[in-house]
C-alpha positions in Angstrom: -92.8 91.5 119.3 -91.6 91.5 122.9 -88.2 92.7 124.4 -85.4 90.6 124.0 -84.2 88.4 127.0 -81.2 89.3 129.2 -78.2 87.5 127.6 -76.2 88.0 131.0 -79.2 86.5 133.5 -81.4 85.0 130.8 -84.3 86.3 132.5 -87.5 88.3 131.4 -86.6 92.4 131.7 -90.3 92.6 132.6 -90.6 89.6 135.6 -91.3 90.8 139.0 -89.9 87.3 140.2 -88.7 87.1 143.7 -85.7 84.5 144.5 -86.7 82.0 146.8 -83.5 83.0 149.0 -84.1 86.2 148.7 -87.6 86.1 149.6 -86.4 83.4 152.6 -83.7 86.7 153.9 -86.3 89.6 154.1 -88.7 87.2 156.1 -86.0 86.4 158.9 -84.7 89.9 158.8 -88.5 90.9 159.4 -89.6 88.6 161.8 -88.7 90.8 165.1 -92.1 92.4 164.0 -94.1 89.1 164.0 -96.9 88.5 162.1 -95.6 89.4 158.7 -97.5 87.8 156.1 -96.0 87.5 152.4 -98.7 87.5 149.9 -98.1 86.6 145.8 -98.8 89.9 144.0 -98.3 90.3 140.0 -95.4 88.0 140.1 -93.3 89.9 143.0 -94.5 89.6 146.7 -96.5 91.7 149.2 -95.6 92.0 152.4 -98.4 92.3 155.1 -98.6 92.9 159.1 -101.9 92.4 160.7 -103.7 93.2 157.2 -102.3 96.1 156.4 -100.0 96.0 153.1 -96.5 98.1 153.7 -93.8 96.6 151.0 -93.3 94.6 148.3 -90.3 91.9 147.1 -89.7 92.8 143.4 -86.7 91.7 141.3 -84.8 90.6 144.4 -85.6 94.4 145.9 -86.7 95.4 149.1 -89.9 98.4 148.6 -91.2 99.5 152.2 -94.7 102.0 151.6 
């Protein structure tokens, strides 16, 4: 048995997924620093800069290492 859905987003409590607008916003807000590179990472997204790793997108969140 898993854990029931959210009746108010209908969405799994346990996704990492990462709106497409959301994801879109972070990347322009970001891109003074150049070279940012978003990388698919256990369902959310990692956020690079010139190969090193330093936040991830998670649930529509913003994480910065």
């Amino acid at each position: 048995m898993g854990m029931p859905r959210s009746k108010a987003r209908g969405a799994n409590p346990r996704s990492l997924k990462v709106s497409d607008g959301f994801k879109s916003f972070v990347l322009d807000q970001l891109e003074e620093l150049g070279d940012v590179m978003p990388k698919s990472m256990f369902g959310g997204v990692g956020l690079y800069r010139r190969g090193v790793f330093f936040g991830i997108l998670r649930r529509d969140t913003l994480y910065l290492k």
